[in-house]
C-alpha positions as CSV (number, residue, x, y, z in Angstrom):
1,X,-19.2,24.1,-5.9
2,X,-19.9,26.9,-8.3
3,X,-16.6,26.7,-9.9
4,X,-16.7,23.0,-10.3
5,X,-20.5,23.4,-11.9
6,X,-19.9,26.6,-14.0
7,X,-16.7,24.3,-15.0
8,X,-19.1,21.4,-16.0
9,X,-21.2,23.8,-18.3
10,X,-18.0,24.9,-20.1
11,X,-15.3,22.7,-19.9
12,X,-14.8,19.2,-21.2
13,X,-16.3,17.3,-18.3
14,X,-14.5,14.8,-18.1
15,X,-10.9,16.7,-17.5
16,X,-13.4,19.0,-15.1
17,X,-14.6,16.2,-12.8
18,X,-10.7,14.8,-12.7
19,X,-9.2,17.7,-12.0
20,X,-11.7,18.9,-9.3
21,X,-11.3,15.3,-7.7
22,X,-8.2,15.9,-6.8
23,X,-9.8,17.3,-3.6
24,X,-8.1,14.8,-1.5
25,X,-4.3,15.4,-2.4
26,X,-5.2,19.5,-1.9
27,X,-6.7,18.6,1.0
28,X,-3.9,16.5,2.6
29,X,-1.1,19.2,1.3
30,X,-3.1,21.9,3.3
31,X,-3.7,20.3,6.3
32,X,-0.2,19.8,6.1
33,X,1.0,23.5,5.6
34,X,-2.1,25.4,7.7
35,X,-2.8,22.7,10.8
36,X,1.1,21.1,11.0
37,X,-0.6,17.7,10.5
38,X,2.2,15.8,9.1
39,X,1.2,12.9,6.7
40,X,2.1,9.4,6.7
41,X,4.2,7.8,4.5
42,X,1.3,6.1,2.6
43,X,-0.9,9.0,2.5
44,X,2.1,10.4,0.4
45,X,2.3,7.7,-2.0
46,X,-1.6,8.1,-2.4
47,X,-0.8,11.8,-3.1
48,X,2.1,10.9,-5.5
49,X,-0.1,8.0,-7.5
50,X,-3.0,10.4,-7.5
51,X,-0.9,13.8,-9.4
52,X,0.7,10.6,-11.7
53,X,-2.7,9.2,-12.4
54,X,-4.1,12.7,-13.4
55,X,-0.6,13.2,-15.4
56,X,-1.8,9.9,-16.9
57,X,-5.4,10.9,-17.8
58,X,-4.8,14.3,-18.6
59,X,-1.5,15.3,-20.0
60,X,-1.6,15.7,-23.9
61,X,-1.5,13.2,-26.5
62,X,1.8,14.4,-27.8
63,X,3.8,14.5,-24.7
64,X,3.8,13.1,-21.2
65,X,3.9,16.2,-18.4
66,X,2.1,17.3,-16.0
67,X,-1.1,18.9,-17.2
68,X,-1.7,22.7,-16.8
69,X,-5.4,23.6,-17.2
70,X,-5.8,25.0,-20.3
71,X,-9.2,26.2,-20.4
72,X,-11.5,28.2,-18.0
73,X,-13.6,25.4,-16.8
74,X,-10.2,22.8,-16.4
75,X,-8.9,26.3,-13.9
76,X,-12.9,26.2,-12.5
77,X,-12.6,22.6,-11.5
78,X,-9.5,23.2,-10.2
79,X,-9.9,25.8,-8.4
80,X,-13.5,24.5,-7.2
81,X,-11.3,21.6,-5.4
82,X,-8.6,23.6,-3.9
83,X,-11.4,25.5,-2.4
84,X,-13.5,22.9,-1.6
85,X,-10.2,21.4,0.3
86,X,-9.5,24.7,2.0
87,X,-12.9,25.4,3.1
88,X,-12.5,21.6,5.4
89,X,-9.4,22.4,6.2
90,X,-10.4,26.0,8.1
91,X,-13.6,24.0,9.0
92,X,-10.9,21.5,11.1
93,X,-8.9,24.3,12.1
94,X,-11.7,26.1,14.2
95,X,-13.5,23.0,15.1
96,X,-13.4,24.7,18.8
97,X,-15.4,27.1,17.8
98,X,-19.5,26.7,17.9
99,X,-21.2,25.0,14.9
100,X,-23.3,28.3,14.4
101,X,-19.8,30.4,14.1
102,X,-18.5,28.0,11.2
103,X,-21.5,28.0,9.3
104,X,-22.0,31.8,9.5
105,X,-18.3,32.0,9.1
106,X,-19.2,29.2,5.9
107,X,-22.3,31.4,4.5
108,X,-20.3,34.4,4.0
109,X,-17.2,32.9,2.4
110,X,-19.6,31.2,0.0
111,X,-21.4,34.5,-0.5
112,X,-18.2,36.8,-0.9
113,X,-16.9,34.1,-3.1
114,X,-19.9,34.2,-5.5
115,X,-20.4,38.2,-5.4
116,X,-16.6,38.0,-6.3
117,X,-16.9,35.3,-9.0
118,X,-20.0,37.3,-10.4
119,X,-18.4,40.5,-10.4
120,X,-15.5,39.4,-12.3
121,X,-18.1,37.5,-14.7
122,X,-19.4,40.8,-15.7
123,X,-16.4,42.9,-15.7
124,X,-14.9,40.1,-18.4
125,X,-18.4,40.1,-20.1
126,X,-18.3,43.2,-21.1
127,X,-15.0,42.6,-22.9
């Protein structure tokens, strides 16, 4: 959530929101490689109309491709969903575990992640 809100605050939000909302086809392709939970056929051609509708939306005006985030806060959003995606994905993949071991285990991903994401905010900062 902090890269898809720090994305917000400098990105166009618009290509921010779409790009981070692509949470679901991350989410699918994960599950896939990490749990071995194959998809159906139709959840593919959900995945396949979702990457051609963000082609669609987001591609430039010039040319027709897929999109490549261009800006910090288009790789923030993206990167806020893959994460977002991975963090239910490993959420699923120890759901034997207790519900007080995955939200410690939870906490300090989110906190390592942010001291990480601030540390390399000041390092570039003081570029």
């Amino acid at each position: 959530m902090v890269g898809f809100n720090w994305g917000v605050t400098v990105g166009e939000v618009i290509r921010v929101v779409l790009l981070f909302y692509l949470m679901p086809v991350w989410t699918l392709l994960l599950a896939w490689w990490v749990l071995g939970e194959v998809p159906h056929r139709r959840a593919l051609l959900r995945v396949v109309a979702a990457l051609a509708g963000a082609m669609l939306v987001l591609s430039p005006q010039d040319s027709m491709g897929f999109p490549v985030p261009a800006t910090l806060g288009e790789w923030l959003g993206l990167s806020g969903g893959v994460c977002f995606a991975l963090n239910n994905v490993m959420l699923r993949h120890q759901q034997a575990r207790s519900a007080q071991a995955r939200l410690f285990a939870m906490l300090w991903a989110g906190d390592l992640t942010c001291g990480g994401g601030c540390c390399a905010g000041f390092v570039g900062w003081g570029q």
